[in-house]
N, C-alpha and C positions, 0 to 999 in steps of 0.2 A: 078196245082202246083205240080214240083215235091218232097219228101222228101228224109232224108234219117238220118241213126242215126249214132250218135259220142259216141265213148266209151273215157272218161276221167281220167284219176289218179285221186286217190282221192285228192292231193293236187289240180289240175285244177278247178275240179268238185267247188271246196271250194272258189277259186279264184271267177269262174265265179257266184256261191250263193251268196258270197259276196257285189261281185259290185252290182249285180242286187236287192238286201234289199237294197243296200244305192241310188243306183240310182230309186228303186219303181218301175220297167220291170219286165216282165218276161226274164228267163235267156235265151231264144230264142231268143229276143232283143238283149242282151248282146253280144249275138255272132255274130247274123248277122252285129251288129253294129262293131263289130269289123272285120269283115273277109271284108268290105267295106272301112274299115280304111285302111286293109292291100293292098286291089287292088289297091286304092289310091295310096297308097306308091309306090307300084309296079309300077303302071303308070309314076310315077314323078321320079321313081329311070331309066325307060325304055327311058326317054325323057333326059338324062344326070343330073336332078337337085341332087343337093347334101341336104340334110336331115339334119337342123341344129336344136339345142335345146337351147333357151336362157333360163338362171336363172340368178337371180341378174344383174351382167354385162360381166357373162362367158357365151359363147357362144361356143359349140361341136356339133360338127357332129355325129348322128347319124347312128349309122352303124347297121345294121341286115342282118347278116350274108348270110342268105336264099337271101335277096333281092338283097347281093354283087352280087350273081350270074348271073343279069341280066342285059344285058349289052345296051347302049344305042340302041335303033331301031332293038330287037331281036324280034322285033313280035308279041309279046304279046297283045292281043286287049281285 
């Protein structure tokens, strides 16, 4: 297994303490849990699909900036 360390703002650091009291992980979960959310993303934004958000009965697309950058079928595996 390889490691390696992440330096965070304190506001991050607080974000990622946070989730992790309320979700009961350790904050090492938290993150891996999310940087898998983000490949995901990454993968489905690389395949053309578009990234929607429903609440109530409004529905938006999701945009994340970093991910506009990838364009369908660049490669990324």
């Amino acid at each position: 297994m390889s490691g390696f360390r992440v330096r965070f703002a304190d506001s991050t650091y607080q974000v990622v303490a946070h989730l992790a009291s309320r979700l009961q992980v350790p904050m090492a979960e938290v993150v891996r849990d999310a940087l898998s959310i983000y490949w995901w993303l990454a993968r489905e934004r690389m395949a053309g699909s578009r990234l929607l958000i429903e609440r109530g009965g409004d529905v938006n697309e999701l945009t994340i900036p970093s991910l506009e950058r990838l364009r369908p079928e660049s490669g990324l595996t």
